[in-house]
N, C-alpha and C positions, 0 to 999 in steps of 0.2 A: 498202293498207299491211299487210307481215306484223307479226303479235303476236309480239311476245317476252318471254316471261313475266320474272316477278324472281322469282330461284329463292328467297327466304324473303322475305314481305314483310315479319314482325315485326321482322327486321333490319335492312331498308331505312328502316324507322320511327326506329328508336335513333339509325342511323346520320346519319338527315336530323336528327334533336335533339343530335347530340354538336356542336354548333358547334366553329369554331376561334376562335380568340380575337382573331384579326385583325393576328397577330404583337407585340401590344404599342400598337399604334397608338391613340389617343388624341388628340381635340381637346378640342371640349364632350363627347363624347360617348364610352361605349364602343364599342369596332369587337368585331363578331364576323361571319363569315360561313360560309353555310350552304348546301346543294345541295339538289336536289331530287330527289325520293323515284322520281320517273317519267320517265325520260328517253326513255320512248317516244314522247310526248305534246307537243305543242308551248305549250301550256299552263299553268302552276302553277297546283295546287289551291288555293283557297282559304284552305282549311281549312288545311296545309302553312304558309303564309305567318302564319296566327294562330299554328299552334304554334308556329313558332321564333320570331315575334315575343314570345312569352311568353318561351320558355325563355329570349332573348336579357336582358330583362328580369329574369327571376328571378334570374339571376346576378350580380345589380349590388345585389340588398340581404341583408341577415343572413338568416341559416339560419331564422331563429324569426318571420321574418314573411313572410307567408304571402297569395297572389296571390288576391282575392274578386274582382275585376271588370274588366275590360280591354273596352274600346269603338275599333271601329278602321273606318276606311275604306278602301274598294279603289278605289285610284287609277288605276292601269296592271293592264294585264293582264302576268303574268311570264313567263320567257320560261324553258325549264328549261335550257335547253343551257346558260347562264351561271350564275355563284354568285352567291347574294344577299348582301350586307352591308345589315349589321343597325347603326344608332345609337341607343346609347340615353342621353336625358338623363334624369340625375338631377334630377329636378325638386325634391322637398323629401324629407324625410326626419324627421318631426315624432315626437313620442312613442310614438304609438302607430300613425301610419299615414306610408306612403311612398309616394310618386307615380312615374312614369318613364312620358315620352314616348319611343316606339319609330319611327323609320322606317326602312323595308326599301326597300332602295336596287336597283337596275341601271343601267348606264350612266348612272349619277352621277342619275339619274331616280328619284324616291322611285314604288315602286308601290303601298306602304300608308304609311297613318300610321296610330296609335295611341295609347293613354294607358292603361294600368295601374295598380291602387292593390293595395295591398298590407297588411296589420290583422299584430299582434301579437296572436294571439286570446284572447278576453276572454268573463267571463259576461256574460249577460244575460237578453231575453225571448225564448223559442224558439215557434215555431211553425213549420207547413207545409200545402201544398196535400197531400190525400190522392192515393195513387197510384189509378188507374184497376185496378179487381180484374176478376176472371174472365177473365182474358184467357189465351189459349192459351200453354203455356210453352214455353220458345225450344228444347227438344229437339226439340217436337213440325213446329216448322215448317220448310220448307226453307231450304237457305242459297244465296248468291247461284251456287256452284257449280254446284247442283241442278237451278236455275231458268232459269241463263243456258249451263252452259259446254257444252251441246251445239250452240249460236248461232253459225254459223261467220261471225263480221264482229268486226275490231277491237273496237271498241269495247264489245262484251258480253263479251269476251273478259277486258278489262282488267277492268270489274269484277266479273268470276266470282273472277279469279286475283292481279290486283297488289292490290287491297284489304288494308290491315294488317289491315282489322277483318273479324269475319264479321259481317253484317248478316241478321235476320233479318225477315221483313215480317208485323206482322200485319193489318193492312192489305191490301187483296190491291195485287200490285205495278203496277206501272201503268208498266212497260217497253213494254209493245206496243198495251196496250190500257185504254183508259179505266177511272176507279173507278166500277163500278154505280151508287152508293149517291151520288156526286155529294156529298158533302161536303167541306166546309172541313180533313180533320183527318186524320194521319196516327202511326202508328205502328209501332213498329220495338225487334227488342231487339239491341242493339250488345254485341261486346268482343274483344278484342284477339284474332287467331288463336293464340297464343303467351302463353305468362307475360311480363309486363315485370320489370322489376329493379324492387328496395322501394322506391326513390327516391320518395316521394309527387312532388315537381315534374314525375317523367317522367308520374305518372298523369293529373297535372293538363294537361297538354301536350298527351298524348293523347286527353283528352276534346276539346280544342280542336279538334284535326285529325278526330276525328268529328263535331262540333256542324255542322260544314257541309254533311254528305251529302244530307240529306234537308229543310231548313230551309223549303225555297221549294215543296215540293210537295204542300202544301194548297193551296196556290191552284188547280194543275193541275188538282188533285183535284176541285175544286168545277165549276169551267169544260169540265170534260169531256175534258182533252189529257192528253195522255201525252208520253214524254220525243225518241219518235220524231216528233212535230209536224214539218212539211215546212216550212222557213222560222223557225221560231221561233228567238228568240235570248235568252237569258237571261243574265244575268251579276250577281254580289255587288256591291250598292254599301256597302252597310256591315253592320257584325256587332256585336252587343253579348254577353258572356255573364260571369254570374255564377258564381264557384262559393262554393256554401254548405257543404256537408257534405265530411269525406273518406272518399274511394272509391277503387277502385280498375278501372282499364279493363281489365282483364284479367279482368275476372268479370263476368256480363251484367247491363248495365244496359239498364230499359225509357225508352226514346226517343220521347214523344210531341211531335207539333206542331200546331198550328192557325194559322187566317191568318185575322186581323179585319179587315183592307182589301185592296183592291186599286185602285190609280185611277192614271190620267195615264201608263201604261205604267210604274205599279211595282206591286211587292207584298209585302205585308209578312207574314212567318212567325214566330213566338214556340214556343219548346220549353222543354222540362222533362224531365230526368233524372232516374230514382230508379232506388235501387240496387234487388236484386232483393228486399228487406227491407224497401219500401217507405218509405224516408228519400229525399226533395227533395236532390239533389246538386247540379244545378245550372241553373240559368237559362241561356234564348240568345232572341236576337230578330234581325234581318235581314231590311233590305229590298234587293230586286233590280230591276231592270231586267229586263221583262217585254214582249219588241216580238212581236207576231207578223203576218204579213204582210196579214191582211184589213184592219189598221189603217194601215198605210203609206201 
């Protein structure tokens, strides 16, 4: 297959979140729909599918309340050549917090479903996990360009070049070859290639579509594989994430994860965002479907 780069990806990113509004259409539900970011790909990212599933969401309550947690499952795999339509139900809308189930539709086939909750934000008790210190700063380490875009194969290709975000590993990467160290935990400092627009919703959106890069590759990490495994099949069965703090993705945030199980051909990965000021922004967990062929 020849690569065909996207001549800006920060673009492509805005452009996959500016939904259409669905012409007006309305049942239970608002209609908005959405494309996707990579039309090289026979695939939809994950990650893609939580963004606009939020963004589609965000637009259905008041300015002043403000999206902390969305939990969603991957139903279908998506397909990009088609648009996605996005329903959102207004589920409640109480004093201080609001609800909205979201599903992301293709030929009339929901391929996620979702729930979102939304807070009017309020004082209270603060606390957080401390950020992980001494770790190398994200000038210092290479970017996936660096690492990958001399790799003459599709697929390295895409993420040297179509990536919105620069990804940087601290972690060593485990494209070709296993992590040393065989542990459960990875890390990573993420942010947009590009300034985004102030919109905090666009920021929050875009954490979304990064929380899935790398969610499930503690497990690899500990089991000894890497992304090239002959046979392997991975796929999102569900995604939880929180956001606590505001930040913004266009300025490096450190991306850690760990994975406390793995059984029955799944596995589960948990992460945490802080900004580069060491503030907790935001929580993710997900488990995947995890087949590889010695199991079969």
């Amino acid at each position: 297959m020849t690569y065909s780069p996207i001549p800006d990806p920060t673009q492509a990113l805005l452009d996959m979140l500016d939904l259409a509004d669905g012409g007006g259409a309305r049942t239970l539900e608002d209609i908005y729909v959405g494309h996707s970011i990579s039309p090289a790909r026979g695939r939809v990212y994950g990650g893609q599918v939580l963004a606009q599933a939020a963004t589609a969401a965000m637009r259905t309550v008041e300015p002043e309340r403000i999206i902390h947690s969305m939990h969603a499952y991957f139903l279908r795999a998506g397909d990009v050549s088609q648009p996605i339509t996005f329903g959102v139900e207004r589920i409640r809308d109480g004093r201080s917090f609001s609800a909205r189930r979201v599903h992301a539709y293709q030929d009339g086939r929901a391929i996620l479903s979702a729930i979102a909750s939304f807070q009017v934000p309020a004082r209270g008790l603060d606390h957080q996990d401390e950020s992980p210190r001494n770790l190398p700063e994200p000038e210092s380490l290479p970017s996936a360009v660096e690492l990958l875009g001399h790799v003459d194969a599709p697929e390295a290709q895409a993420i040297a070049h179509e990536r919105p975000f620069d990804m940087r590993y601290i972690t060593e990467p485990i494209y070709f070859k296993p992590d040393s160290r065989g542990e459960p935990f990875n890390a990573v400092w993420i942010k947009t290639l590009k300034p985004l627009p102030d919109d905090p919703n666009i920021h929050r959106a875009a954490l979304a579509y990064a929380s899935d890069y790398t969610l499930l590759e503690p497990i690899l990490r500990l089991h000894g594989r890497t992304w090239i495994e002959p046979g392997m099949n991975i796929a999102s069965l569900d995604h939880a994430m929180w956001w606590h703090r505001e930040t913004r993705a266009d300025e490096w945030l450190l991306y850690v994860q760990s994975s406390p199980n793995a059984s029955s051909a799944r596995g589960l990965g948990v992460g945490r965002m802080f900004s580069r000021d060491g503030r907790l922004v935001a929580t993710t967990a997900q488990e995947g479907m995890m087949r590889f062929p010695e199991f079969s």
